[in-house]
C-alpha positions as CSV (number, residue, x, y, z in Angstrom):
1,X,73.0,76.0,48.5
2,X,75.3,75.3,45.5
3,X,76.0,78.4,43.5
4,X,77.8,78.5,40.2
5,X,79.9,81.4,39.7
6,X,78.5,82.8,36.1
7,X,79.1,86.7,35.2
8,X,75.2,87.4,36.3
9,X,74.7,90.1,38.8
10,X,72.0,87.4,40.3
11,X,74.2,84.7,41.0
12,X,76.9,87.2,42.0
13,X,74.4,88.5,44.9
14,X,73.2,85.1,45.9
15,X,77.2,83.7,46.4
16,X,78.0,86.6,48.5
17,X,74.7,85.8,50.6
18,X,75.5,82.4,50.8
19,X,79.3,83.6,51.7
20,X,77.8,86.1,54.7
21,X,75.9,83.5,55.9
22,X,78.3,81.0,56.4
23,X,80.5,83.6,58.1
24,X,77.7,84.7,60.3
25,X,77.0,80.9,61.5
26,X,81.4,80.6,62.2
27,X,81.3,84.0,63.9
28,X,78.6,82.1,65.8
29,X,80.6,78.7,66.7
30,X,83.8,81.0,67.4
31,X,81.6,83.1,69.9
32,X,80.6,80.4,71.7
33,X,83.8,78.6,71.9
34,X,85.1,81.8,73.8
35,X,82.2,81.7,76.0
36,X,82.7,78.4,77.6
37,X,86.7,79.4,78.0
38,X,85.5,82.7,79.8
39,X,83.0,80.6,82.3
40,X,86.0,77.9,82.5
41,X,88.0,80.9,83.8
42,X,85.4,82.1,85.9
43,X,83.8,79.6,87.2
44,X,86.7,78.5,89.9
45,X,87.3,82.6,90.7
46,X,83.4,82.5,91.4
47,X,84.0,79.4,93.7
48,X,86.5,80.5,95.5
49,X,85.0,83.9,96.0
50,X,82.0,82.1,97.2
51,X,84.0,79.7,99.5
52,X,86.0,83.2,101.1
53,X,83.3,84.9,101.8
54,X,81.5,82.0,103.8
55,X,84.9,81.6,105.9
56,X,84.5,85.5,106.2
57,X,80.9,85.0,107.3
58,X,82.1,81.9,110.1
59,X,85.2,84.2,111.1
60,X,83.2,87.2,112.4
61,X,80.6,84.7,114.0
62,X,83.6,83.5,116.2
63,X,84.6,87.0,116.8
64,X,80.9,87.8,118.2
65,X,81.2,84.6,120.1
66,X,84.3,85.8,121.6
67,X,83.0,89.4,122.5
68,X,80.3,87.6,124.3
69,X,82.7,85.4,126.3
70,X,84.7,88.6,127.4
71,X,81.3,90.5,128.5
72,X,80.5,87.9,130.7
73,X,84.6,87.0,132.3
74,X,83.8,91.5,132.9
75,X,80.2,91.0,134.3
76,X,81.7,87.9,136.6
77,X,84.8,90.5,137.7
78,X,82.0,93.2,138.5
79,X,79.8,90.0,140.3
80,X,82.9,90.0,142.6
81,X,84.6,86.9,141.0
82,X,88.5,87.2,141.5
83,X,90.9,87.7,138.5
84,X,92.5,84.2,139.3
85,X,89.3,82.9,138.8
86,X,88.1,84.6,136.0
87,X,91.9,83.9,134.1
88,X,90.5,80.4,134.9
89,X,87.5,80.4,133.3
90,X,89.1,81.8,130.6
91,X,92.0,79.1,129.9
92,X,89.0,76.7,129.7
93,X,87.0,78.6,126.9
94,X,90.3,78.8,125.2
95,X,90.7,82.8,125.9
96,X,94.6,84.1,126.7
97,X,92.9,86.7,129.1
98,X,94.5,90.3,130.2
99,X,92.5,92.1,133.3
100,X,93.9,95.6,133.4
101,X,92.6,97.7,136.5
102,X,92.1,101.3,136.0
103,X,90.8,103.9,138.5
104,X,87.1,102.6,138.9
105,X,87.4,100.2,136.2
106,X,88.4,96.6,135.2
107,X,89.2,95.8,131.3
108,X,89.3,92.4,130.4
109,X,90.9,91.9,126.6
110,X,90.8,88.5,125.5
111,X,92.9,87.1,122.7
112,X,91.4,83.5,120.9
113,X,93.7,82.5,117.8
114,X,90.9,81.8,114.6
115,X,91.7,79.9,110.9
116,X,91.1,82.0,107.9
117,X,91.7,79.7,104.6
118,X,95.1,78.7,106.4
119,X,95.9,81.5,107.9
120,X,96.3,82.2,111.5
121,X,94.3,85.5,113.2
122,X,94.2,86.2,116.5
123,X,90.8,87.6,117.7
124,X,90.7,90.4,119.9
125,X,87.7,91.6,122.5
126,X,87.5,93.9,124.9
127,X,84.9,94.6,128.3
128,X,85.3,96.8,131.1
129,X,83.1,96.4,133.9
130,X,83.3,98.6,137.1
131,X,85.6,97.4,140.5
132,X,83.2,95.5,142.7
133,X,82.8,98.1,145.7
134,X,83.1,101.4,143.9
């Protein structure tokens, strides 16, 4: 809309409409510019988040897996299975196995190293299952 400046209260009201307008429509452009640099910014932190949390999710699955593993090398010490052998079928799951005898009980603590985005964590479990006999 071409608008002649002129002294007219009319066409002074209709340039500055014209003027707001085309304001409005770069306030618009400039808006949206800055919304695809925020989801450029956000986008890879919302990845990655994503991608943590699933190695999170795999991480403690391997940590119930290894609590499991311990309960039963406990259960096969209270079935009257030797600590030799038990250490045994430890070192072929994988587990660095520690049988500690109390009074009327034996612990078993297993240790299984696990990946976490790079990094290396060693997985603990413990079981204690009563001395065969007692």
């Amino acid at each position: 809309m071409a608008v002649r400046p002129s002294s007219s209260g009319a066409n002074r009201s209709a340039l500055a409409r014209a003027a707001k307008g085309a304001s409005f429509w770069c306030r618009i452009q400039a808006n949206q510019g800055m919304a695809t640099a925020e989801f450029a910014i956000l986008l890879p932190a919302a990845i990655f988040l994503l991608i943590f949390g699933v190695g999170l999710a795999g991480l403690q699955l391997q940590q119930l897996g290894l609590t499991r593993q311990v309960g039963f090398l406990a259960r096969a010490i209270e079935a009257g299975a030797g600590h030799s052998t038990v250490a045994q079928m430890a070192a072929k799951a994988g587990i660095k196995v520690t049988i500690i005898r109390s009074e009327i009980f034996d612990c078993v603590t297993g240790t299984k190293p696990a990946n976490l985005a790079g990094m290396r964590i060693a997985q603990n479990a413990r079981a204690c299952a009563l001395v065969p006999g007692e």
